[in-house]
Jmol script that loads the backbone (N, CA, C; Angstrom):
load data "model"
ATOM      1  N   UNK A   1      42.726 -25.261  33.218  1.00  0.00           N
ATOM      2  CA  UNK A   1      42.532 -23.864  33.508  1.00  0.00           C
ATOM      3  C   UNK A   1      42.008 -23.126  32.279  1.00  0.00           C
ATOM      4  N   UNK A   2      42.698 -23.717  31.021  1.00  0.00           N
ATOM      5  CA  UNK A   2      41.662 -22.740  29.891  1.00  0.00           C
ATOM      6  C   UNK A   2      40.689 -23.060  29.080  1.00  0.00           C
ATOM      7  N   UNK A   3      40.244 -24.679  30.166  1.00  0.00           N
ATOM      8  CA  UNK A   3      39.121 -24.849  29.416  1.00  0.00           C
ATOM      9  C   UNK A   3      37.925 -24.014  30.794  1.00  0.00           C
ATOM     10  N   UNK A   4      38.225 -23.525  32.017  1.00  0.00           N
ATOM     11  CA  UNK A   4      37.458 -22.807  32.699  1.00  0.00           C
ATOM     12  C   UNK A   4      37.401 -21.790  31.852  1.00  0.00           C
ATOM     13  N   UNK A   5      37.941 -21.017  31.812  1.00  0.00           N
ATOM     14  CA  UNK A   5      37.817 -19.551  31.224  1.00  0.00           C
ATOM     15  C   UNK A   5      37.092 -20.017  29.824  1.00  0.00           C
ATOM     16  N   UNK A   6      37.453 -20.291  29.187  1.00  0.00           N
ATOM     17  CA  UNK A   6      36.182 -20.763  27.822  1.00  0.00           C
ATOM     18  C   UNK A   6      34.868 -21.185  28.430  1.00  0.00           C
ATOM     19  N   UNK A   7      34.420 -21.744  29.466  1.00  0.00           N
ATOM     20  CA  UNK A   7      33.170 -22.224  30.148  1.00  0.00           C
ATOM     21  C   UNK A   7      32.693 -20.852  30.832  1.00  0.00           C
ATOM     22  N   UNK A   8      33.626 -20.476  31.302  1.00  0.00           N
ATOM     23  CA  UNK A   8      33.143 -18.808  32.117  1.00  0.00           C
ATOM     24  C   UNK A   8      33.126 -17.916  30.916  1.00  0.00           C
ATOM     25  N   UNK A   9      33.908 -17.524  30.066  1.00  0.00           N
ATOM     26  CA  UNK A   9      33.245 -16.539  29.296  1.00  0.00           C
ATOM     27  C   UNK A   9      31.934 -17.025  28.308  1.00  0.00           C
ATOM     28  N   UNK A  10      31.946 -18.266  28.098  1.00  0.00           N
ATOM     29  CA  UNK A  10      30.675 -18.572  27.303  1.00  0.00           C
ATOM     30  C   UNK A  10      29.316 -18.455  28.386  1.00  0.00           C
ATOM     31  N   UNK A  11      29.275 -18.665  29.447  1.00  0.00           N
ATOM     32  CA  UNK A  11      28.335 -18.707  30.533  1.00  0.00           C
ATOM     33  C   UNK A  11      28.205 -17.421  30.530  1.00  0.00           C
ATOM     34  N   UNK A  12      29.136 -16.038  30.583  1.00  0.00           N
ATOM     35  CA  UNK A  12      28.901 -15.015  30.898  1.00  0.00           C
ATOM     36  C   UNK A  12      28.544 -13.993  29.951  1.00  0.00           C
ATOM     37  N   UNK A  13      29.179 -14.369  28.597  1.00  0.00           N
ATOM     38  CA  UNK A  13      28.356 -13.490  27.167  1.00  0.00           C
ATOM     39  C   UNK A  13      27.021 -13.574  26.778  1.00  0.00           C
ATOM     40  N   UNK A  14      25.861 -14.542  27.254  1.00  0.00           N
ATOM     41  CA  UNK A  14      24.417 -14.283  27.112  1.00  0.00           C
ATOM     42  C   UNK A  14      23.729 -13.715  28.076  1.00  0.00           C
ATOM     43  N   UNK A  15      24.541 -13.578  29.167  1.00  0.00           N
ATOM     44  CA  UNK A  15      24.060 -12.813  30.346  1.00  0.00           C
ATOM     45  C   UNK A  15      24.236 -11.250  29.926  1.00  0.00           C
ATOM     46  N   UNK A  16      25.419 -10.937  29.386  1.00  0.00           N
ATOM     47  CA  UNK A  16      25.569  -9.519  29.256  1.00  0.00           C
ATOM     48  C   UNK A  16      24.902  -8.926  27.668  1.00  0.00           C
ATOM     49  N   UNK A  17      24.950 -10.009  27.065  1.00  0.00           N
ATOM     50  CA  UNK A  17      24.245  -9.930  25.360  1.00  0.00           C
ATOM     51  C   UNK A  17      22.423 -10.001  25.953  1.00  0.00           C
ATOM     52  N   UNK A  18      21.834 -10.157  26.945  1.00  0.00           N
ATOM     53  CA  UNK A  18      20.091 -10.257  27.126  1.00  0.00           C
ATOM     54  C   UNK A  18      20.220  -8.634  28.394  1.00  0.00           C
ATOM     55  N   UNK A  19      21.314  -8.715  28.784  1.00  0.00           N
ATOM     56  CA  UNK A  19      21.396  -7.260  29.495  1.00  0.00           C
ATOM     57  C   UNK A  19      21.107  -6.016  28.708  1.00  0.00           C
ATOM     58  N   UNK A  20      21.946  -6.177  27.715  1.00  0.00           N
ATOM     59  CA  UNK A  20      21.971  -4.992  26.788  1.00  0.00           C
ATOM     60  C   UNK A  20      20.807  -5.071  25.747  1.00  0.00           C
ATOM     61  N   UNK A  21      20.031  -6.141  25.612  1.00  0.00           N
ATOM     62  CA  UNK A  21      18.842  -6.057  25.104  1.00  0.00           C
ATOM     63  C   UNK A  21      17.834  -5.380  25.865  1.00  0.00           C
ATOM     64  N   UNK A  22      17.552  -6.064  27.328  1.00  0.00           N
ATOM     65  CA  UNK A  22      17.157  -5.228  28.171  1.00  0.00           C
ATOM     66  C   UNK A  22      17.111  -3.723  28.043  1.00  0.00           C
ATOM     67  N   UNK A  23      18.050  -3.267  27.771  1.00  0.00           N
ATOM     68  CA  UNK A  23      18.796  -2.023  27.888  1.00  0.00           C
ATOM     69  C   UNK A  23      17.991  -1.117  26.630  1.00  0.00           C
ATOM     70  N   UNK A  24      18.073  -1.860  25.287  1.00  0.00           N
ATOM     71  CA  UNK A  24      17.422  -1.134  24.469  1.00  0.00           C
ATOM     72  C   UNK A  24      16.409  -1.307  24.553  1.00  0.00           C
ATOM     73  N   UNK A  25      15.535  -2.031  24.815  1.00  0.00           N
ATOM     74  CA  UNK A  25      13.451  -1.931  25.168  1.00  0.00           C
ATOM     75  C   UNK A  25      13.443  -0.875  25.829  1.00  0.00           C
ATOM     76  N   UNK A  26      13.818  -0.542  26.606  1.00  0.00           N
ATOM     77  CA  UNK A  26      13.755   0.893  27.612  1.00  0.00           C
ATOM     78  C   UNK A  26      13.515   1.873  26.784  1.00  0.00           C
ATOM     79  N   UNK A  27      12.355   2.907  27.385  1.00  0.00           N
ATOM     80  CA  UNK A  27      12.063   4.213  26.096  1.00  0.00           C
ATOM     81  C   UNK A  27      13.696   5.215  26.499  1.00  0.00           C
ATOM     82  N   UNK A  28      13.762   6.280  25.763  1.00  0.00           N
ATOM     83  CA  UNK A  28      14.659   7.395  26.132  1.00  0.00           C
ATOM     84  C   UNK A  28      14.364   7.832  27.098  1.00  0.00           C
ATOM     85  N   UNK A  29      15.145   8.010  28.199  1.00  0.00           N
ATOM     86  CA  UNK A  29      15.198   9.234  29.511  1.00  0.00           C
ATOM     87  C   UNK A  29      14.388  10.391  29.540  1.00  0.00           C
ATOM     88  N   UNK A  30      14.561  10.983  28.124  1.00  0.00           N
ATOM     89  CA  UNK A  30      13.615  12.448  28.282  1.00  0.00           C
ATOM     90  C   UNK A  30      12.086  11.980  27.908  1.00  0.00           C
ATOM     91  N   UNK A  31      11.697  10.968  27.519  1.00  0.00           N
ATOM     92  CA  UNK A  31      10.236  10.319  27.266  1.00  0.00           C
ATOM     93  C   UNK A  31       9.083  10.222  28.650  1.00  0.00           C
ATOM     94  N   UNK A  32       8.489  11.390  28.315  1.00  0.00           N
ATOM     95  CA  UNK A  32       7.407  11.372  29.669  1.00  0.00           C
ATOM     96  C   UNK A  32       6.813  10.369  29.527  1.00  0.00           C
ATOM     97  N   UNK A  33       6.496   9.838  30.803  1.00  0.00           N
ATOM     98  CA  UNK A  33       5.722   8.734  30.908  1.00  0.00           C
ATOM     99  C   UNK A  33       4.321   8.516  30.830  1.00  0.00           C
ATOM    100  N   UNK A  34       3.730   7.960  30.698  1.00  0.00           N
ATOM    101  CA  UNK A  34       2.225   7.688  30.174  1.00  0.00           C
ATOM    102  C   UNK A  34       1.063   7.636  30.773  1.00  0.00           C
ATOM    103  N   UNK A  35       1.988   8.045  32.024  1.00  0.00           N
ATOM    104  CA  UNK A  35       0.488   8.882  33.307  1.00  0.00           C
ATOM    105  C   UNK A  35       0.606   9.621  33.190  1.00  0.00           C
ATOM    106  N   UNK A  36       1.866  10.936  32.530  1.00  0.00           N
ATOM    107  CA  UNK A  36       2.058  12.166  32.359  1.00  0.00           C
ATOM    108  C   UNK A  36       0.899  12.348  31.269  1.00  0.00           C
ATOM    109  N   UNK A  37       0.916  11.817  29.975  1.00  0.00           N
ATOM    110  CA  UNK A  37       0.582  12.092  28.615  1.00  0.00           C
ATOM    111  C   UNK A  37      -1.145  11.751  28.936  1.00  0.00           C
ATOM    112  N   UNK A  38      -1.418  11.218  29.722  1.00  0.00           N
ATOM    113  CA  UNK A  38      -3.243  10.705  30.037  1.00  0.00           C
ATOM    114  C   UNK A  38      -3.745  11.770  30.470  1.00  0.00           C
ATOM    115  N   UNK A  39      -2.991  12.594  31.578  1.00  0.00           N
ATOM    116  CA  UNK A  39      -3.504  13.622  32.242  1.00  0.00           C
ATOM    117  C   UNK A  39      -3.036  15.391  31.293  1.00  0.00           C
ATOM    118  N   UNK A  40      -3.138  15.009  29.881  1.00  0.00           N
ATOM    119  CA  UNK A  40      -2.587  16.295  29.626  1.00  0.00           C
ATOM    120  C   UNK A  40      -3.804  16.350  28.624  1.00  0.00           C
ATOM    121  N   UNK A  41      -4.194  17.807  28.806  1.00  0.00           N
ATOM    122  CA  UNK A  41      -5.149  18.285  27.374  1.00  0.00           C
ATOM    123  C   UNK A  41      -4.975  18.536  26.376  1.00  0.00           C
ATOM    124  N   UNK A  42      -5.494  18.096  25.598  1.00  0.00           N
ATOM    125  CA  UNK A  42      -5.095  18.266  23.790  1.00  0.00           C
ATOM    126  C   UNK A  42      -5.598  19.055  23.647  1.00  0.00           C
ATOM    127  N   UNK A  43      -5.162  19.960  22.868  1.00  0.00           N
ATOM    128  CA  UNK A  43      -5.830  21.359  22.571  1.00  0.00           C
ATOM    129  C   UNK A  43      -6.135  21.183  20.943  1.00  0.00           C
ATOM    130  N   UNK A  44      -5.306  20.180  20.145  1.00  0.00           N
ATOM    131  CA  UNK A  44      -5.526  20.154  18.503  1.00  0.00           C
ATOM    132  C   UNK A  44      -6.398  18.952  18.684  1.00  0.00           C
ATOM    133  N   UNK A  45      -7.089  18.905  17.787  1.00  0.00           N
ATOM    134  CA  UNK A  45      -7.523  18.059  16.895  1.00  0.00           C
ATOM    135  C   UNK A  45      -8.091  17.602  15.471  1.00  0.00           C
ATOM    136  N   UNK A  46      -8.216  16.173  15.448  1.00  0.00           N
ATOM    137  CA  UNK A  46      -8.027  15.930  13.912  1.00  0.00           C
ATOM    138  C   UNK A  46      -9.914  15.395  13.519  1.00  0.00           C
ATOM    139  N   UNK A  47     -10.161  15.866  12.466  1.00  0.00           N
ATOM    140  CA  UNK A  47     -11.452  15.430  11.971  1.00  0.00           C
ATOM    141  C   UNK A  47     -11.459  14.103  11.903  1.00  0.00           C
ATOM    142  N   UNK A  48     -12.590  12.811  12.128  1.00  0.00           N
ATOM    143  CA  UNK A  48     -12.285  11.733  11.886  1.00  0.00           C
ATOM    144  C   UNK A  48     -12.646  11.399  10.688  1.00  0.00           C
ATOM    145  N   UNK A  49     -13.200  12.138   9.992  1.00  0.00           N
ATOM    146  CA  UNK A  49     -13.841  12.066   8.266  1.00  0.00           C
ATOM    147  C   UNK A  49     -13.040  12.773   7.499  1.00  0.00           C
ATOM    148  N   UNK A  50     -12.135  13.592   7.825  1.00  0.00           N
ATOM    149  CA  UNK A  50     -11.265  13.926   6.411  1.00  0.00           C
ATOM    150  C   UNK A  50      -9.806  14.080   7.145  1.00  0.00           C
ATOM    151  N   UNK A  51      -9.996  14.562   8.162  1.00  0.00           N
ATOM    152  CA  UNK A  51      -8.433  14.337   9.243  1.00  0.00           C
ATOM    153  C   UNK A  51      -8.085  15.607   9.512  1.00  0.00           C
ATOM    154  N   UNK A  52      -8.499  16.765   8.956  1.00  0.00           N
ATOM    155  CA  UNK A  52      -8.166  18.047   8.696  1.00  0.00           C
ATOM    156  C   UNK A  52      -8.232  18.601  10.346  1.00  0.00           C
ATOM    157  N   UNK A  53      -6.866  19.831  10.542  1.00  0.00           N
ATOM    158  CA  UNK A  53      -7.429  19.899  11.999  1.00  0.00           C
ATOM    159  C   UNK A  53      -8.418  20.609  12.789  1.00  0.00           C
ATOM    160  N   UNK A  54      -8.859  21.048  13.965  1.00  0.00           N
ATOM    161  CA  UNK A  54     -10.380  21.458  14.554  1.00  0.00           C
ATOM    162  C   UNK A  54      -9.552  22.054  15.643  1.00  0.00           C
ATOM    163  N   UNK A  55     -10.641  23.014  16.283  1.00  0.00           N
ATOM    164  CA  UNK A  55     -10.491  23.501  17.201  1.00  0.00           C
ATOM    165  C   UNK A  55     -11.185  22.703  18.253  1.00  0.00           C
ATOM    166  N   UNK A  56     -10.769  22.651  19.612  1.00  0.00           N
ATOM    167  CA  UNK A  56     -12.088  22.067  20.398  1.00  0.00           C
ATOM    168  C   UNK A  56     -12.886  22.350  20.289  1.00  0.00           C
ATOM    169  N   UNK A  57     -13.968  23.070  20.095  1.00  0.00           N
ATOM    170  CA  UNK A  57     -15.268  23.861  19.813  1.00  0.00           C
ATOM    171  C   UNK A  57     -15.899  23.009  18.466  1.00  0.00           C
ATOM    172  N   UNK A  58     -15.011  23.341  17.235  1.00  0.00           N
ATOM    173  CA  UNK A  58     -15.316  22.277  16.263  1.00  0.00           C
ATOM    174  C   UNK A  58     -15.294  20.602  16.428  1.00  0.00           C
ATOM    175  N   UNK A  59     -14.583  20.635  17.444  1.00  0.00           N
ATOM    176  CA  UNK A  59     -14.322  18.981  17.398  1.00  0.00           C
ATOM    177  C   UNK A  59     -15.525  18.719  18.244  1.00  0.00           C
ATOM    178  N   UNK A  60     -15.722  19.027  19.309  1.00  0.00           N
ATOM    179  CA  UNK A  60     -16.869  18.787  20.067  1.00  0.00           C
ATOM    180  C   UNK A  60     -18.377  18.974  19.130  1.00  0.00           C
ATOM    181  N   UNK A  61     -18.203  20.230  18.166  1.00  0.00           N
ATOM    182  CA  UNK A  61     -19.666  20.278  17.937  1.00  0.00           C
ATOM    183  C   UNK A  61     -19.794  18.882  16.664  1.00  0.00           C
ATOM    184  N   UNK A  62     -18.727  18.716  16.330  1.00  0.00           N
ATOM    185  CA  UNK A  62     -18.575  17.419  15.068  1.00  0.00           C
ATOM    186  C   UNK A  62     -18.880  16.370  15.612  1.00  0.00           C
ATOM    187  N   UNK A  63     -18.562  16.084  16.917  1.00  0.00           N
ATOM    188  CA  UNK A  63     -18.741  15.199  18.156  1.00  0.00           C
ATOM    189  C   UNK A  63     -20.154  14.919  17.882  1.00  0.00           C
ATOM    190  N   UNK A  64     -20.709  15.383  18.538  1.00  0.00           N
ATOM    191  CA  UNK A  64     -22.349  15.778  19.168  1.00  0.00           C
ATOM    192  C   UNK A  64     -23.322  15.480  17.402  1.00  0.00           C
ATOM    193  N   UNK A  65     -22.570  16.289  16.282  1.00  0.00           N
ATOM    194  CA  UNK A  65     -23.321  15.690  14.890  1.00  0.00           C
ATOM    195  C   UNK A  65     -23.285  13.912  14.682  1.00  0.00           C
ATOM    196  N   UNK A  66     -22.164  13.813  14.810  1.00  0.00           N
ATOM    197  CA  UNK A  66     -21.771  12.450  15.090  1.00  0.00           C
ATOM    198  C   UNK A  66     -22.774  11.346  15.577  1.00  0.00           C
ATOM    199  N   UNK A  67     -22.972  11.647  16.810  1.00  0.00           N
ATOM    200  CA  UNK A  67     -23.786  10.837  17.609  1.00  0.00           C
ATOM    201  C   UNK A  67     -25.401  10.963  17.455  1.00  0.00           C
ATOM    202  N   UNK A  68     -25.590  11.900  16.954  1.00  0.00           N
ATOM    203  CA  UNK A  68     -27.193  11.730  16.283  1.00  0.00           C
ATOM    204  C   UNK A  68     -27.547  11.172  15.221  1.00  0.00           C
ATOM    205  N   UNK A  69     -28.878  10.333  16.285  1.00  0.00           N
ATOM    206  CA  UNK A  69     -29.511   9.050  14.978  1.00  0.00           C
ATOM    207  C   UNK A  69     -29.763  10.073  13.833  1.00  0.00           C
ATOM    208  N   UNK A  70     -29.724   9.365  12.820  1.00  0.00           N
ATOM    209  CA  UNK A  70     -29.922   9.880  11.598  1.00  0.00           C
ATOM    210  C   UNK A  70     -30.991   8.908  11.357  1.00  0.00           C
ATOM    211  N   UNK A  71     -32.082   9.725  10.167  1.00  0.00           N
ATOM    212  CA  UNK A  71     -33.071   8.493   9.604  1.00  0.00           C
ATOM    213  C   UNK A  71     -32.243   7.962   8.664  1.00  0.00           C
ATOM    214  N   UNK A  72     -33.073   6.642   8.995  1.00  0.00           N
ATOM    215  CA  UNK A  72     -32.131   5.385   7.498  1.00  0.00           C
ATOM    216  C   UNK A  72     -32.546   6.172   6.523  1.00  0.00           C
ATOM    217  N   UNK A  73     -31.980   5.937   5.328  1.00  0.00           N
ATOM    218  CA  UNK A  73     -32.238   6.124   3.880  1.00  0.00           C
ATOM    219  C   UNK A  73     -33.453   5.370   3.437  1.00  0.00           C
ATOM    220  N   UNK A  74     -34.292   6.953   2.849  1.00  0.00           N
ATOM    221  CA  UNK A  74     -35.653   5.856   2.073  1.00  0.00           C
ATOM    222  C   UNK A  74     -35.336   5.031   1.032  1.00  0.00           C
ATOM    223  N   UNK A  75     -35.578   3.622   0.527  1.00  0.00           N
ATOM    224  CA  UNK A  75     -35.516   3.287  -0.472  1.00  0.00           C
ATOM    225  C   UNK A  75     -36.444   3.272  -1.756  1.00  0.00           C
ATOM    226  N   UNK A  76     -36.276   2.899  -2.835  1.00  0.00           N
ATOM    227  CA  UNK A  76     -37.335   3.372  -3.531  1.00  0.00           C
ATOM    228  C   UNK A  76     -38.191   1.752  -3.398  1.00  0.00           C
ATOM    229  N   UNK A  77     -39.301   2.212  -3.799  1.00  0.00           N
ATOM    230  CA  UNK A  77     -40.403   1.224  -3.899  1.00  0.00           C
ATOM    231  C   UNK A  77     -39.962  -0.060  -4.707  1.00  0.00           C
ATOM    232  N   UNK A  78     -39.243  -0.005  -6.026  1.00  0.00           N
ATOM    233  CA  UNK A  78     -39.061  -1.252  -6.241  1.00  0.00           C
ATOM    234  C   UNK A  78     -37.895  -1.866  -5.726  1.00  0.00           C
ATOM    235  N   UNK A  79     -37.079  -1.669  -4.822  1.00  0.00           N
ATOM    236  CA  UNK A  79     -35.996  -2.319  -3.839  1.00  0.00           C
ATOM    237  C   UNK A  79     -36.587  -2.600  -2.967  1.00  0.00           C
ATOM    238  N   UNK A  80     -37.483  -1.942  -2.332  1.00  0.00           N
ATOM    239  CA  UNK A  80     -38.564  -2.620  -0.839  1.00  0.00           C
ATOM    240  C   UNK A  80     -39.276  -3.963  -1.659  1.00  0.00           C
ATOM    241  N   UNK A  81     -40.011  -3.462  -2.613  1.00  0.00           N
ATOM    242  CA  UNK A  81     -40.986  -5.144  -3.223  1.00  0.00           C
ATOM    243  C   UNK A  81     -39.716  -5.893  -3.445  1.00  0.00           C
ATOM    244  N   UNK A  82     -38.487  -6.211  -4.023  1.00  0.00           N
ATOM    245  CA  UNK A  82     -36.983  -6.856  -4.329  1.00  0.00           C
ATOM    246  C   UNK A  82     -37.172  -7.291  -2.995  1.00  0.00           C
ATOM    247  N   UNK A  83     -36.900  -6.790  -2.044  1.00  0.00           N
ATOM    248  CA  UNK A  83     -36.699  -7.297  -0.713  1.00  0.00           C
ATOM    249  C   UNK A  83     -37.343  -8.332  -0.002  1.00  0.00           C
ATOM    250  N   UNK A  84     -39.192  -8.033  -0.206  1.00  0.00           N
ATOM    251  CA  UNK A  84     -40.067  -8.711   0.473  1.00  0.00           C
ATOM    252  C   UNK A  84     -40.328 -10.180  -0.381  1.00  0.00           C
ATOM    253  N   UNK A  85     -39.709  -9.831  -1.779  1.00  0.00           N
ATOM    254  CA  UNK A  85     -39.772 -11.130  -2.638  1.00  0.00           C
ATOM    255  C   UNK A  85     -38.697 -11.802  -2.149  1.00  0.00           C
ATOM    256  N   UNK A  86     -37.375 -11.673  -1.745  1.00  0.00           N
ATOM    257  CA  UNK A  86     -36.507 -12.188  -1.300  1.00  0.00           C
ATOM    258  C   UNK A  86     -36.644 -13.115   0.082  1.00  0.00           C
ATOM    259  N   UNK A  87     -37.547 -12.181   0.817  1.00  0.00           N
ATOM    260  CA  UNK A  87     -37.386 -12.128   2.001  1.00  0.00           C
ATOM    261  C   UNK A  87     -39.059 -13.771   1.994  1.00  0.00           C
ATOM    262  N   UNK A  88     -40.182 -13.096   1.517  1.00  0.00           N
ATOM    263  CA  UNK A  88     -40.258 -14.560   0.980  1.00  0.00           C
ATOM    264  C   UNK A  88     -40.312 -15.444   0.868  1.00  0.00           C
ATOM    265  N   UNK A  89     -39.651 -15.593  -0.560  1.00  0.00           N
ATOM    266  CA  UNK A  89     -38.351 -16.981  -0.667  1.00  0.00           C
ATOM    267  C   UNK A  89     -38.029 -17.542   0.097  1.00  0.00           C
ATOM    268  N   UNK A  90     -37.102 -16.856   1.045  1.00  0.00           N
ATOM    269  CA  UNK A  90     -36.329 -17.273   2.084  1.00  0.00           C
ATOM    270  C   UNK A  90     -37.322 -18.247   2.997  1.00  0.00           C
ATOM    271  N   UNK A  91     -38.423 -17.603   3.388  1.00  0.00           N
ATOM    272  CA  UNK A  91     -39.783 -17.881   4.062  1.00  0.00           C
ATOM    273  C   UNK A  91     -39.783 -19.476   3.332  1.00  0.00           C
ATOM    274  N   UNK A  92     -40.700 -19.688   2.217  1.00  0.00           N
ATOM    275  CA  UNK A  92     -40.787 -20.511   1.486  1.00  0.00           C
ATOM    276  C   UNK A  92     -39.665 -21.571   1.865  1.00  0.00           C
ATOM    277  N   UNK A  93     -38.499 -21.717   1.305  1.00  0.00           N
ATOM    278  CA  UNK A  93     -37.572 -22.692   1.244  1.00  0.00           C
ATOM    279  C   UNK A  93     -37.281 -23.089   2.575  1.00  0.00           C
ATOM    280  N   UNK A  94     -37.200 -22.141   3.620  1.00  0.00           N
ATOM    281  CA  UNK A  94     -37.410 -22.753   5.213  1.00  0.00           C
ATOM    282  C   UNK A  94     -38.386 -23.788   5.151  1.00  0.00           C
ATOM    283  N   UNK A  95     -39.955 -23.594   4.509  1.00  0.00           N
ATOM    284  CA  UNK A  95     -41.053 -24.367   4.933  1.00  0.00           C
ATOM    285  C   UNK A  95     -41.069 -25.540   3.650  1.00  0.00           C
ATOM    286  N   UNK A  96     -40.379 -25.448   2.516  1.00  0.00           N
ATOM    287  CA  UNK A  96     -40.302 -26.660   2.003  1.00  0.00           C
ATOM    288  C   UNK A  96     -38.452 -27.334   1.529  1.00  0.00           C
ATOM    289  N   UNK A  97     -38.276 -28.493   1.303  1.00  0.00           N
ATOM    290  CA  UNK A  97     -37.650 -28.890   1.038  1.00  0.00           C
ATOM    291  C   UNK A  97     -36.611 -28.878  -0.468  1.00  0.00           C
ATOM    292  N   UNK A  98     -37.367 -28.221  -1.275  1.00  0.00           N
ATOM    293  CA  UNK A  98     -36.946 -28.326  -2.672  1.00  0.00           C
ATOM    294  C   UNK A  98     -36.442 -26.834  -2.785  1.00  0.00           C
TER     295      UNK A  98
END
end "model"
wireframe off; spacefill off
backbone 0.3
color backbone group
């Protein structure tokens, strides 16, 4: 008889020890849920270049700067010839072996 009860409470303490784990993964009760928080408008926001905060108006027009191509950077003339000598090379050693 008390080797049952040692077999039943050992059988029954990982059941109630993975319960109460259970138990803490769970967010808090007052934690809206995350179809709540998708459908809600942010009214602040944060710059993505210095973090500082924006109004929507600013964030949108920072938006819109954002997404326009910019021209590449000219380089100067002797980094373009650097390049085409490189570039070349590269040419070259493809077409020979040494």
């Amino acid at each position: 008889m008390k080797q049952l009860t040692v077999c039943w409470a050992m059988s029954i303490a990982p059941a109630i020890l993975s319960w109460s784990a259970i138990a803490r993964a769970l967010p808090p009760p007052d934690d809206p849920p995350e179809e709540i928080l998708r459908t809600e408008i942010v009214l602040e926001a944060r710059s993505p270049i210095d973090g500082e905060p924006l109004t929507p108006a600013e964030y949108a027009r920072l938006q819109a700067e954002l997404q326009q191509p910019n021209d590449p950077p000219q380089l100067s003339s002797d980094v373009r010839y650097n390049i085409f000598l490189l570039r070349l090379l590269k040419l070259i050693r493809t077409v020979t072996p040494f």
